[in-house]
Gaussian input, Z-matrix of N, CA and C with variables (Angstrom, degrees):
# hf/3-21g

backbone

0 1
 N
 C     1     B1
 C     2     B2     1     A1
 N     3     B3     2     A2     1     D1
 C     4     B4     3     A3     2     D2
 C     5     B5     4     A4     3     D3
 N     6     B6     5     A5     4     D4
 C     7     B7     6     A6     5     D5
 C     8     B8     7     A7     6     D6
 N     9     B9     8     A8     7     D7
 C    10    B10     9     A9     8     D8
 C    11    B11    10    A10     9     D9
 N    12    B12    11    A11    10    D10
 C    13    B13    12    A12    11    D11
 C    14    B14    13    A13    12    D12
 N    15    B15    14    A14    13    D13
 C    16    B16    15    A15    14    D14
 C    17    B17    16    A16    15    D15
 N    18    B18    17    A17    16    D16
 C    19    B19    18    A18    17    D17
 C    20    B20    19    A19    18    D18
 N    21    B21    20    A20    19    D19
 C    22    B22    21    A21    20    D20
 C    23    B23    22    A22    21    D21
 N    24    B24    23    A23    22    D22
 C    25    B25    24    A24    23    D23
 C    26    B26    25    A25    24    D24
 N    27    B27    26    A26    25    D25
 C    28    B28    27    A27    26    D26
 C    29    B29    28    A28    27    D27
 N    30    B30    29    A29    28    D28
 C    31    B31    30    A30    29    D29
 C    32    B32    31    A31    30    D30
 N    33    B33    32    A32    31    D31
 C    34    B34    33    A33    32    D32
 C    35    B35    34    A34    33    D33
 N    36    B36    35    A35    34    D34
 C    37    B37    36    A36    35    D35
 C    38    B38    37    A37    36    D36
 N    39    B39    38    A38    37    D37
 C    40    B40    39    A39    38    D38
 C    41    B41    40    A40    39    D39
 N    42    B42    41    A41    40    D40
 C    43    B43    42    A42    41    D41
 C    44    B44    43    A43    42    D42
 N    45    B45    44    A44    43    D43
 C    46    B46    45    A45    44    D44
 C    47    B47    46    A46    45    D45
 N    48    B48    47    A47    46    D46
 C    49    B49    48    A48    47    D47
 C    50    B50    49    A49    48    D48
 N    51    B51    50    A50    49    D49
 C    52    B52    51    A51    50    D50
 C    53    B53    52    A52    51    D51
 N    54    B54    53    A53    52    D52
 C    55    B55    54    A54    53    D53
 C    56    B56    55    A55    54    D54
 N    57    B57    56    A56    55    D55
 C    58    B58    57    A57    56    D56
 C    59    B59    58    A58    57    D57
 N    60    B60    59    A59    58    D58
 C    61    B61    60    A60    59    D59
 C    62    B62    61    A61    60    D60
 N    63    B63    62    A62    61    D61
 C    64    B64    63    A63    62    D62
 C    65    B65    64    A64    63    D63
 N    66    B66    65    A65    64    D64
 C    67    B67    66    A66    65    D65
 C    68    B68    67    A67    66    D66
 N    69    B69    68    A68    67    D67
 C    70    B70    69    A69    68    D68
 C    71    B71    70    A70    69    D69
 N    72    B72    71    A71    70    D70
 C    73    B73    72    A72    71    D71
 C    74    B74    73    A73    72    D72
 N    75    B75    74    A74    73    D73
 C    76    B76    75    A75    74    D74
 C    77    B77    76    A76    75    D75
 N    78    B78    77    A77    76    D76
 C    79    B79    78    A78    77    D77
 C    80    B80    79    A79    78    D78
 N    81    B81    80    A80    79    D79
 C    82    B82    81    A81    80    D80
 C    83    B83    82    A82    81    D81
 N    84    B84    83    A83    82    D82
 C    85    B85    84    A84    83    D83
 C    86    B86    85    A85    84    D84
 N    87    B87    86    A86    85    D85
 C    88    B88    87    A87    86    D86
 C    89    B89    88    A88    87    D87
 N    90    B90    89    A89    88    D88
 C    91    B91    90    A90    89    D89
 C    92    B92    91    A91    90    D90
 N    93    B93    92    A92    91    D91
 C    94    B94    93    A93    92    D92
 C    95    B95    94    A94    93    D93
 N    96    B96    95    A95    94    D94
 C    97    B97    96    A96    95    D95
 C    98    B98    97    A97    96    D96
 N    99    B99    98    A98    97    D97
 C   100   B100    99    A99    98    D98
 C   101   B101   100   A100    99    D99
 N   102   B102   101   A101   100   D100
 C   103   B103   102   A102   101   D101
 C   104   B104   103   A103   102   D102
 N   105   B105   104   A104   103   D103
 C   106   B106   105   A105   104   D104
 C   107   B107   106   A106   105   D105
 N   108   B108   107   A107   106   D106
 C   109   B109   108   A108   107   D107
 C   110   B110   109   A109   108   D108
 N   111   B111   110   A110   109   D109
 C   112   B112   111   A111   110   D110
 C   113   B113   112   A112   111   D111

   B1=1.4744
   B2=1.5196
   B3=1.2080
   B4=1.7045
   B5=1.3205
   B6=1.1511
   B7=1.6276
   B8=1.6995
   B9=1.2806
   B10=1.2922
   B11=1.5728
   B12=1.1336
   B13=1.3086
   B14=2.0341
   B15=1.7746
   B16=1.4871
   B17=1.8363
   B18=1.4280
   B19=1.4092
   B20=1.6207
   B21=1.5991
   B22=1.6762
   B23=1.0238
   B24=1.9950
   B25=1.4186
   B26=1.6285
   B27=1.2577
   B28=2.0016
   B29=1.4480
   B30=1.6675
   B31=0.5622
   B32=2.0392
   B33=1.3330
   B34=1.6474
   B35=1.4547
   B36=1.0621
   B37=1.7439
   B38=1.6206
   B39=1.2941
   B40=1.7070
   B41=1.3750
   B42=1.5986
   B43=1.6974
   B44=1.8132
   B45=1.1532
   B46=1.1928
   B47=1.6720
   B48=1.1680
   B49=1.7440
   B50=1.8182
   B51=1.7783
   B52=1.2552
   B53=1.3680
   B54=1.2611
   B55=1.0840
   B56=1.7509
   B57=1.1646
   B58=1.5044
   B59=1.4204
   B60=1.3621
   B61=2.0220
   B62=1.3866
   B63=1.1619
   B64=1.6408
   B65=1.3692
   B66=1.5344
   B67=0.9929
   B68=1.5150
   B69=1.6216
   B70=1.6435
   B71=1.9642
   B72=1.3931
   B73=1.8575
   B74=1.3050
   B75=1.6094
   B76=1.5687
   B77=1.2876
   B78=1.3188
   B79=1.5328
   B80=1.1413
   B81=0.7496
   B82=1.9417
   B83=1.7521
   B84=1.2983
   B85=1.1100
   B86=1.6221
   B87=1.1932
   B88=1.2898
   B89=1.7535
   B90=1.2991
   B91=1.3102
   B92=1.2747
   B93=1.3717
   B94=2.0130
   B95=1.5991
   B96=1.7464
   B97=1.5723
   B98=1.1840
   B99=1.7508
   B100=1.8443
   B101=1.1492
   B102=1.3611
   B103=1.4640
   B104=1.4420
   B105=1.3731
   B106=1.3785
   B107=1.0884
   B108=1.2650
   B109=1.6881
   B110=1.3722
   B111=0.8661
   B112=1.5455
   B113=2.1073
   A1=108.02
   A2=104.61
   A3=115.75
   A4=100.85
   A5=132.12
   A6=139.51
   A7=92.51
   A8=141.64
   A9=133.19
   A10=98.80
   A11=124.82
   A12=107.93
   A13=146.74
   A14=74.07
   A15=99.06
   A16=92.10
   A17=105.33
   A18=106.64
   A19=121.98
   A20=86.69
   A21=110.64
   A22=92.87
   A23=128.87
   A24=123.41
   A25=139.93
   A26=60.06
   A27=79.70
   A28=108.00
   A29=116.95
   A30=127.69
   A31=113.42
   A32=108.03
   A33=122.64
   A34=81.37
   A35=135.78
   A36=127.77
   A37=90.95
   A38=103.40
   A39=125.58
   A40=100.79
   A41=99.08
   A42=121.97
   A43=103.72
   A44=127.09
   A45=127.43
   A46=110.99
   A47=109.46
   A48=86.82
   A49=113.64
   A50=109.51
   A51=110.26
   A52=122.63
   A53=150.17
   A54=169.70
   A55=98.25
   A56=114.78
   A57=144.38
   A58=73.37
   A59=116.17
   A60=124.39
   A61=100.48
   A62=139.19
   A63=125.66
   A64=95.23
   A65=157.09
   A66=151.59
   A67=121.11
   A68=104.11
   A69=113.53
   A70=82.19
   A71=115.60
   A72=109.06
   A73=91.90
   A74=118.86
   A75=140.03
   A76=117.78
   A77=111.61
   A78=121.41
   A79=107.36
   A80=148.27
   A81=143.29
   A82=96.21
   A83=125.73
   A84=144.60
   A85=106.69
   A86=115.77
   A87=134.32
   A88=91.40
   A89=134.78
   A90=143.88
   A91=95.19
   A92=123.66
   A93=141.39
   A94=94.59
   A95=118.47
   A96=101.61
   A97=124.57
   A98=100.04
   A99=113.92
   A100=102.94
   A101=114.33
   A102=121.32
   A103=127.64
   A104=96.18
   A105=111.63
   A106=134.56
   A107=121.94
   A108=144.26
   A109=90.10
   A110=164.67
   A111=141.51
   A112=116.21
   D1=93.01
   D2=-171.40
   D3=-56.08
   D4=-57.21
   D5=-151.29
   D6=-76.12
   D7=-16.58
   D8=179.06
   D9=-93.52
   D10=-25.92
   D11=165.64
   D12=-75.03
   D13=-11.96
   D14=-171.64
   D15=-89.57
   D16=-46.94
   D17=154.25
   D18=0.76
   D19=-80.23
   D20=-144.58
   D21=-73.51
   D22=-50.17
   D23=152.89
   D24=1.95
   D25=-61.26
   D26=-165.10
   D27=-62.19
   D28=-61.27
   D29=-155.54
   D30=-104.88
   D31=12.72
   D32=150.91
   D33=69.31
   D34=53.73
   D35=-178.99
   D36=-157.49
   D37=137.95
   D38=154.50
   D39=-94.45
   D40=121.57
   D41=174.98
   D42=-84.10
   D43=105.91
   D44=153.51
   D45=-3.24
   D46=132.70
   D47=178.73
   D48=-104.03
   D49=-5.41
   D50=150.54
   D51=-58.31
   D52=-11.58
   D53=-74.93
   D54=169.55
   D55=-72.57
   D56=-166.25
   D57=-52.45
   D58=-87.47
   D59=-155.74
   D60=-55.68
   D61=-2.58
   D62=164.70
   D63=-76.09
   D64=-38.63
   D65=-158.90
   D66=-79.64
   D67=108.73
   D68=-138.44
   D69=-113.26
   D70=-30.55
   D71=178.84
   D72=-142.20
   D73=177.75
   D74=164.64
   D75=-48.92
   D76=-34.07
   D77=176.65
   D78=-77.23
   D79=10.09
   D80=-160.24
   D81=-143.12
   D82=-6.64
   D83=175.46
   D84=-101.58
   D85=-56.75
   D86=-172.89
   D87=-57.99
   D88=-57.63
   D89=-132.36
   D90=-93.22
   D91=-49.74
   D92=155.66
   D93=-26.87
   D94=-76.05
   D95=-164.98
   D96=-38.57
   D97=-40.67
   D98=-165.13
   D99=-51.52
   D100=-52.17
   D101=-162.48
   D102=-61.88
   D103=-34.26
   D104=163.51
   D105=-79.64
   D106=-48.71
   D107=139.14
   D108=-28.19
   D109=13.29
   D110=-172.72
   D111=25.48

């Protein structure tokens, strides 16, 4: 899953990958940063 790696990149964080496999589109990815990102 290329786009979870460019992810984790970007953003200097390892995404749980239980976490990672809930991510079914970009938006559901997108909505994860916010949340975390505050």
């Amino acid at each position: 899953y290329e786009l979870l790696y460019l992810l984790e990149e970007a953003f200097d964080d390892k995404i749980p990958e239980n976490e990672a496999n809930e991510f079914e589109t970009v938006g559901d990815v997108v909505n994860f940063i916010k949340k975390r990102k505050g």
